[in-house]
C-alpha positions in Angstrom: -80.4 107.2 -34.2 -80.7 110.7 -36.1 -78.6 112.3 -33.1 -76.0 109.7 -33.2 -75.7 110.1 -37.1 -75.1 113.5 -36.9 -72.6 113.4 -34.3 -70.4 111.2 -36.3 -71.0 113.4 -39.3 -69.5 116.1 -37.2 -66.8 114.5 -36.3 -66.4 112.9 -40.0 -66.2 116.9 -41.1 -63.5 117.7 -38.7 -61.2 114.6 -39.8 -61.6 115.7 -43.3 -60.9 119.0 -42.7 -57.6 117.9 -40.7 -56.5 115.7 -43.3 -57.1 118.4 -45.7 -54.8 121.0 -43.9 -52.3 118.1 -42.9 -52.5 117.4 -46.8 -51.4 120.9 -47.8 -48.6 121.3 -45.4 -46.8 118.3 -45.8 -46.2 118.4 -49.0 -44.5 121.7 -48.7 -42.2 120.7 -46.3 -41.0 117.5 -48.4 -37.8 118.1 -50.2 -37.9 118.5 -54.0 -40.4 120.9 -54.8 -41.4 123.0 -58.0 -38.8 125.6 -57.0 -35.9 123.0 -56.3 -36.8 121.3 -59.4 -36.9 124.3 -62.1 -33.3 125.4 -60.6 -32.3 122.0 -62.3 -33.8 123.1 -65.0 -32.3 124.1 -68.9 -35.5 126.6 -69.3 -35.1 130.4 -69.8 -35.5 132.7 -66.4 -38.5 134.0 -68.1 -40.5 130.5 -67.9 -39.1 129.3 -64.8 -41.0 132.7 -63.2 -44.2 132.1 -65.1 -44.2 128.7 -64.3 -44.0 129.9 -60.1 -46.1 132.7 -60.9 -48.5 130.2 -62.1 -48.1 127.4 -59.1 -48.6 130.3 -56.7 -45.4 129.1 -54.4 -43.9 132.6 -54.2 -47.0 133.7 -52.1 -48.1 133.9 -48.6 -48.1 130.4 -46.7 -52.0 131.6 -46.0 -52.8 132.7 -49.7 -51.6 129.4 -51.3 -54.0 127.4 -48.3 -56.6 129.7 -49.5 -56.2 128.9 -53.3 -55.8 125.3 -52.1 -59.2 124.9 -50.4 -60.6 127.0 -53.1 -59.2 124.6 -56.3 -60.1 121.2 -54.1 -63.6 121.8 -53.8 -64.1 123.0 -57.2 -62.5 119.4 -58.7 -59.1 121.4 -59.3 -56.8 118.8 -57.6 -53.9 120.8 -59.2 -51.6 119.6 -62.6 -49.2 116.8 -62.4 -45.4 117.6 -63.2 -45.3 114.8 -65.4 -48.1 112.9 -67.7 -49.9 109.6 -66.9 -52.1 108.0 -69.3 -52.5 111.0 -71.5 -53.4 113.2 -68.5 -51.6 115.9 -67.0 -55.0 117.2 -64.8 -53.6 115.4 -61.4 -58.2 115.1 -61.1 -58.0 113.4 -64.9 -55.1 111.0 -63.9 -56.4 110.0 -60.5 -60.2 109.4 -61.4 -58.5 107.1 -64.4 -56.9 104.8 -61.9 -59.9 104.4 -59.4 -61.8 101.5 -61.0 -58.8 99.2 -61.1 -58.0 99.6 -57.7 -61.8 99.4 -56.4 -62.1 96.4 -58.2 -59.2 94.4 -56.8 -59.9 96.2 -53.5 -63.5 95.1 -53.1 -63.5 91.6 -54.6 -60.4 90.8 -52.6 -62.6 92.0 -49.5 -65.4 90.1 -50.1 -62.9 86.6 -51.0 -61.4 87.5 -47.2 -65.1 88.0 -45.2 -66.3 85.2 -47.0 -63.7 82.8 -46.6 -62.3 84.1 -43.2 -66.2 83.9 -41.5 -66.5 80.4 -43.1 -63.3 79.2 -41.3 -64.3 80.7 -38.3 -67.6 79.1 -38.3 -65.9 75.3 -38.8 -63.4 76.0 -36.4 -65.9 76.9 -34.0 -67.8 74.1 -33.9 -65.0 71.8 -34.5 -63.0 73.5 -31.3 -59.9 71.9 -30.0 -60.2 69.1 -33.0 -57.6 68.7 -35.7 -59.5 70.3 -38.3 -59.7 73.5 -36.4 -56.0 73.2 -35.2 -55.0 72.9 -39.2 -57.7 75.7 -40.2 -56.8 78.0 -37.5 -52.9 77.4 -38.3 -53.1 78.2 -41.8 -55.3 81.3 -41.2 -52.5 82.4 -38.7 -49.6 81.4 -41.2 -51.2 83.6 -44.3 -52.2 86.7 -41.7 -48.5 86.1 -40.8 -47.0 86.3 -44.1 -45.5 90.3 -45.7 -47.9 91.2 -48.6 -45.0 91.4 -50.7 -43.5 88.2 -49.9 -46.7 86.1 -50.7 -46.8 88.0 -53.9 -43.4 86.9 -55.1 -44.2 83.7 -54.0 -47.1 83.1 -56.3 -46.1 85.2 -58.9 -43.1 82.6 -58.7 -45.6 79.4 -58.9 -48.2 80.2 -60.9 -46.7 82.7 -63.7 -42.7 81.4 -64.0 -43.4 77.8 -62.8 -47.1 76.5 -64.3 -47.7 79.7 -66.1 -51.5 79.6 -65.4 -51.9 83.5 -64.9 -49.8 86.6 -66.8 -47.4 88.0 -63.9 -48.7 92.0 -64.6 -50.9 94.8 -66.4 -55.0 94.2 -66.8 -54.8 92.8 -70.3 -52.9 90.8 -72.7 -50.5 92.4 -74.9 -51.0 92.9 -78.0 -54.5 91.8 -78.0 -57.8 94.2 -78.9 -60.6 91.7 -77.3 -63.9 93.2 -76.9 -66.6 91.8 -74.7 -66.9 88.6 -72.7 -63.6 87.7 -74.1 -62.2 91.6 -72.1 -63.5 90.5 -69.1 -61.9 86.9 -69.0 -58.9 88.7 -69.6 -59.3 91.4 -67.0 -60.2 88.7 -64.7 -57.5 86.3 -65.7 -54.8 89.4 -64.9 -56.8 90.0 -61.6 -56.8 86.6 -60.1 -53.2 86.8 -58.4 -53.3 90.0 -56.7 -56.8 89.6 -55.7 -56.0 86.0 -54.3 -53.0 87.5 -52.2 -55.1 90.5 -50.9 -57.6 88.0 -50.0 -55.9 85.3 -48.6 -53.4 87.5 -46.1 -56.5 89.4 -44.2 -58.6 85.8 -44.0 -56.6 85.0 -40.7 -57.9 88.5 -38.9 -61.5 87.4 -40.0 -61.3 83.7 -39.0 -59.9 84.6 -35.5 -62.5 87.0 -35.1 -65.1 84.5 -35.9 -64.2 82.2 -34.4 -64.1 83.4 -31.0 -67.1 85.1 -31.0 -69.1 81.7 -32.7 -67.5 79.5 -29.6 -69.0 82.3 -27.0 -72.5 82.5 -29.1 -72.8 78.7 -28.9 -73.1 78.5 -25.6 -76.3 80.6 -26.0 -79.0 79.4 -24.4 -81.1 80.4 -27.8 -78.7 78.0 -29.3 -79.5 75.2 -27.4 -83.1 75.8 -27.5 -82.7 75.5 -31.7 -80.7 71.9 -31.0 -84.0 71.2 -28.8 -86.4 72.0 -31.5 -84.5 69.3 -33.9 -83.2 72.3 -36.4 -79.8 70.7 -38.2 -76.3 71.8 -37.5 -75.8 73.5 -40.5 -78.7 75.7 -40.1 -78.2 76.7 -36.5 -74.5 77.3 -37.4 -75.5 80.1 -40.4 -79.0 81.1 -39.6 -78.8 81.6 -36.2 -75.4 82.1 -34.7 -73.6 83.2 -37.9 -75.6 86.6 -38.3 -75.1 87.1 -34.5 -71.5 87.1 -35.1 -71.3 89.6 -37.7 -71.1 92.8 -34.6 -67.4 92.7 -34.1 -66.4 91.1 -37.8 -68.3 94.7 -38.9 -65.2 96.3 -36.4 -62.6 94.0 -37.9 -63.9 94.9 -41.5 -63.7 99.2 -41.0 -60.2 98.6 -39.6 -58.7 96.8 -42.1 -59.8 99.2 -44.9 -56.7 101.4 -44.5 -54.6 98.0 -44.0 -56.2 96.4 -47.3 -55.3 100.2 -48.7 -51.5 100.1 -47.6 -51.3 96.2 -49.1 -52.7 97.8 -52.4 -49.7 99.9 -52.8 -47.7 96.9 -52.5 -49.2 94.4 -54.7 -49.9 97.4 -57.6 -46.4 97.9 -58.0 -45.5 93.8 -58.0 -47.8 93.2 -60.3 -48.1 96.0 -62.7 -51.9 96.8 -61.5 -52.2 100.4 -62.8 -54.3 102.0 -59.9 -53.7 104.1 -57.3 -50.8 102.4 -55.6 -49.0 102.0 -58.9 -49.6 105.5 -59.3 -48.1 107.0 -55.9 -45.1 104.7 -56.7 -44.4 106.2 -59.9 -45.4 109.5 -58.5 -43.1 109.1 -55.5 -40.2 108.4 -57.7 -40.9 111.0 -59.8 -41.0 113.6 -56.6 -44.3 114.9 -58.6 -45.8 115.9 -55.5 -49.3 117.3 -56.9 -49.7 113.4 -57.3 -49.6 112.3 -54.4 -50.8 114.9 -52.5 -54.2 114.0 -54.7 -53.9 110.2 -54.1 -53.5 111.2 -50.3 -56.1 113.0 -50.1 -58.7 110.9 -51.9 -57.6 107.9 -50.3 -57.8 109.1 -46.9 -61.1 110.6 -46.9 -62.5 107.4 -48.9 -61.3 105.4 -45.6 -62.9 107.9 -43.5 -66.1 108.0 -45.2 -66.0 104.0 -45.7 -65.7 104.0 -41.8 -68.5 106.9 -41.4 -71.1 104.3 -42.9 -69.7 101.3 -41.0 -70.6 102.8 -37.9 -73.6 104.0 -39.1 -74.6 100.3 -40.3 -73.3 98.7 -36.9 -76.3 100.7 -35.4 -78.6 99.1 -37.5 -76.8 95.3 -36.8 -77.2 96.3 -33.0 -80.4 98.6 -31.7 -78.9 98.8 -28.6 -76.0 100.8 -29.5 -77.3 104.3 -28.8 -74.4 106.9 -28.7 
């Protein structure tokens, strides 16, 4: 196990470093950067060469990847061309942002296991009845349905039409609650987009249950359970459930770049200030130091979230060795 730990560290390291490099490149060959921009610019010669002096553009390709790797591993993700919430530190203005989108992230993962291994479970063991035609059809139907789309839609029922939840931001306007009465509120403004999230990646998980729960039920450890007298229910979730969970563990790592790219989405629909609101602003903005930080952060959080999947699928089965 200590073998095959380190062996995906290693190769954990040379993804990060590739991103890293891929990172610094690519946003030097996007149009608009500090040079283009300060030509536009009403400032005096004088600042417009301080201002490259001190962004380091007018040196060596190798110098600036230097300063680069240098600046990232010291928490210097660089400073922002514009300001965000009182920060100009592109570190400060990221690290402001995380929480919101880890919190919609997370519970809207947990709604979509939960839900999507339940389905799967009744479907299952209601195969090739109407209730598993009806389940499985929905699941299909909401995996089917754009992000964006399904947020219009509710944003459409439930804020314009019964006007149950606000339609954007994390809190109320105008409002200073403190307390319990904060976290209804946050909650109350989190509902919709974490609903959405949810509900569009339950279809990946039912289907995945599903078919793995019809093969496990035809295990002859299964039947011995029916022999012994154990109820449905409990053979269902104590014994084939947990046996399921191998390849929904796979489903779960590869969707966390796909729940990621839906973020962006649903952020900018519903006003959710984290990191997908941010790269939109940022990407209108051209303010590159932005979203070269959001990349960056983002795609080595997927890459580490994945690292400790496969390390936990080793635990969920012994026998996987290498």
């Amino acid at each position: 196990m200590v073998k095959r730990i380190l062996k995906r560290l290693l190769f954990v390291c040379i993804t990060i470093f590739i991103v890293i490099t891929f990172n610094f490149f690519l946003f030097r060959l996007m149009p608009g950067d500090i040079e283009t921009r300060l030509q536009k610019s009403t400032a005096s010669q004088e600042v417009k060469d301080r201002i490259i002096e001190e962004s380091g553009v007018n040196k060596p390709w190798y110098e600036q990847y230097a300063s680069y790797l240098k600046s990232m591993f010291s928490g210097d993700l660089g400073t922002a061309y514009n300001s965000y919430d009182g920060h100009q530190r592109v570190a400060d203005i990221i690290w402001s942002r995380i929480p919101n989108t880890v919190i919609l992230l997370v519970c809207a993962e947990i709604l979509a296991i939960l839900l999507g291994m339940f389905i799967g479970v009744v479907c299952a063991y209601k195969r090739g009845r109407p209730l598993d035609t009806g389940l499985l059809s929905a699941s299909l139907a909401l995996y089917s349905m754009p992000t964006f789309w399904f947020a219009m839609v509710l944003i459409f029922i439930f804020c314009s039409g019964l006007g149950w939840f606000p339609a954007s931001g994390v809190k109320t306007a105008g409002t200073a609650y403190h307390g319990m009465k904060l976290v209804a509120d946050y909650l109350k403004h989190m509902t919709l987009p974490m609903l959405c999230m949810g509900l569009v990646m339950v279809g990946s998980y039912a289907i995945t249950m599903r078919s793995t729960m019809i093969d496990i039920l035809t295990e002859d450890y299964i039947t011995t359970a029916r022999a012994k007298g154990f109820s449905t229910r409990y053979i269902l979730f104590k014994h084939a459930a947990p046996n399921a969970m191998l390849p929904m563990s796979t489903i779960i790592a590869l969707n966390l770049s796909v729940v990621f790219g839906g973020a962006i989405q649903l952020e900018t629909l519903f006003s959710w200030p984290g990191l997908g609101m941010l790269m939109y602003k940022a990407l209108n903005a051209r303010d590159y130091p932005v979203l070269q930080g959001c990349f960056l952060i983002s795609t080595v959080a997927i890459i580490l979230a994945n690292f400790l999947m496969d390390i936990l699928y080793g635990f969920i089965d012994p026998r996987v060795k290498d």
